[in-house]
C-alpha positions as CSV (number, residue, x, y, z in Angstrom):
1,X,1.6,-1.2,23.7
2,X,1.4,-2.7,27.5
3,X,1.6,-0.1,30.4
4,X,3.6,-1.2,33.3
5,X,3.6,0.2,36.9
6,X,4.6,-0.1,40.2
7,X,4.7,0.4,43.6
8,X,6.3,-0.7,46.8
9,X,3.8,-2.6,49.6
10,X,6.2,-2.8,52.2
11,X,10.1,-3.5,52.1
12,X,9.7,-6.8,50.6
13,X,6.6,-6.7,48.4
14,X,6.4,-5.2,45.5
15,X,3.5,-4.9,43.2
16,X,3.7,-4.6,39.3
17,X,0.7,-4.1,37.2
18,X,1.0,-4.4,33.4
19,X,-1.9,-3.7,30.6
20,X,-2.5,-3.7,27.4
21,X,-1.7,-6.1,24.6
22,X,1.2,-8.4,26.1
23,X,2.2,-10.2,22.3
24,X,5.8,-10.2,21.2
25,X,6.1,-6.9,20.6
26,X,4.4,-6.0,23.7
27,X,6.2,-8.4,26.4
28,X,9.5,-6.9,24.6
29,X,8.8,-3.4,25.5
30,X,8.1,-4.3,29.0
31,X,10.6,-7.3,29.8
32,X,13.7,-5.4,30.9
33,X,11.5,-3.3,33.0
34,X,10.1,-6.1,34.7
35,X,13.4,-7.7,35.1
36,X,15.3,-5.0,36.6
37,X,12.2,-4.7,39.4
38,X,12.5,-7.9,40.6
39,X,16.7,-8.9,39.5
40,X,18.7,-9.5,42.5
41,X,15.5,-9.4,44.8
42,X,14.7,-11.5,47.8
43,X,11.1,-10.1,47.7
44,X,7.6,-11.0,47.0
45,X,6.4,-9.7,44.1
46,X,2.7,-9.5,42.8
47,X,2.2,-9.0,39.2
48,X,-1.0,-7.9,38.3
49,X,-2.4,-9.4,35.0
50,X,-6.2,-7.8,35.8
51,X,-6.0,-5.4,33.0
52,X,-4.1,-7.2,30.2
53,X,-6.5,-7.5,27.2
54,X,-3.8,-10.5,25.2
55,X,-1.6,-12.3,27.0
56,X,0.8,-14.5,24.3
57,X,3.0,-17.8,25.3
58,X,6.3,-15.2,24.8
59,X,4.3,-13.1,28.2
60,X,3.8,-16.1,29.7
61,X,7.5,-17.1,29.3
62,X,8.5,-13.4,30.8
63,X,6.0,-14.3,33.7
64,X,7.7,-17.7,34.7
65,X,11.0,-16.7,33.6
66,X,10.7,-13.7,36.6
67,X,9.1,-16.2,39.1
68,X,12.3,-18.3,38.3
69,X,14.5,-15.8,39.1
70,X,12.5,-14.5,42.3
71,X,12.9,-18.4,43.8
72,X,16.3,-18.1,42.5
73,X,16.7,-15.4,45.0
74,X,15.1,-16.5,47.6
75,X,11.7,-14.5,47.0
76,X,8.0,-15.6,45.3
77,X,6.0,-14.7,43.0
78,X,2.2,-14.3,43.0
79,X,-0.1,-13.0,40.0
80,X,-3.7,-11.1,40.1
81,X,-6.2,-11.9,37.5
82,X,-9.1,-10.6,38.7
83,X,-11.9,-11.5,36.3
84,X,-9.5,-11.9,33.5
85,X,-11.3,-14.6,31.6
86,X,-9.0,-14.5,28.8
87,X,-5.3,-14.4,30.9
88,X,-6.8,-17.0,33.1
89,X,-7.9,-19.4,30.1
90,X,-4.3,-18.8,28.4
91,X,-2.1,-19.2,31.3
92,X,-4.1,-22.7,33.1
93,X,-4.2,-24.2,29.2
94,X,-0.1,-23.7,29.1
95,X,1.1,-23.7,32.3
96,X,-1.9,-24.2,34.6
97,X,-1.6,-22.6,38.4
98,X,1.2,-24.6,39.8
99,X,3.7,-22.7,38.4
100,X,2.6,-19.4,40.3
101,X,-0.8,-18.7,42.0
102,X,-3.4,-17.0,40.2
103,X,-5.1,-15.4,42.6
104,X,-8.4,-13.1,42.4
105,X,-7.1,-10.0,44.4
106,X,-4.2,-8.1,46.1
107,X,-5.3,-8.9,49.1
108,X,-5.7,-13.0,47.9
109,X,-2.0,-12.4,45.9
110,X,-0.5,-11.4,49.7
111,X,-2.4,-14.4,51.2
112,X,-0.9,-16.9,49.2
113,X,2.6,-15.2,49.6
114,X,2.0,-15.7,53.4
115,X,2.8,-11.7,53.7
């Protein structure tokens, strides 16, 4: 089962991490969480993929789903993959890095939401 945390940067960044195994089952158990950090939100929000060990098309859904409702909002969305081979492979092959940056770090993930 995926693990989620979070924590507020500033007043309008907020970083999520998830891990663990983010299949059906696992995107399910973490998708209202996710939703109600970023629902009604004019923030940046990093998610942190680094430690997510499967990342299925229904987790990539959640992902652009939440970035879709950040722009909706007026905010943006910015994901850390670290060295994540696997999340990196899965999410270029269906959606590639246009969709939301993939970015190696924090640090990077703030960069390229111009924070």
């Amino acid at each position: 089962m995926p693990q989620l945390s979070h924590k507020d940067l500033s007043d309008n960044v907020r970083y999520i991490a998830l891990s663990g195994y983010m299949d059906m089952k696992g995107t399910e158990a973490v998708e209202k969480r996710v939703t109600e950090l970023i629902a009604g939100s004019n923030r940046k929000v990093i998610i942190d993929l680094s430690d997510v060990t499967f990342l299925a098309s229904v987790g990539i859904r959640l992902l652009i789903a939440s970035g879709k409702l950040l722009k909706k909002n007026g905010g943006s969305i910015a994901m850390v993959v670290g060295q994540n081979a696997a999340v990196i492979k899965t999410v270029k092959a269906t959606v590639g890095d246009a969709v939301f940056p993939l970015c190696e770090t924090q640090d990077k993930a703030l960069a390229a939401l111009n924070v």
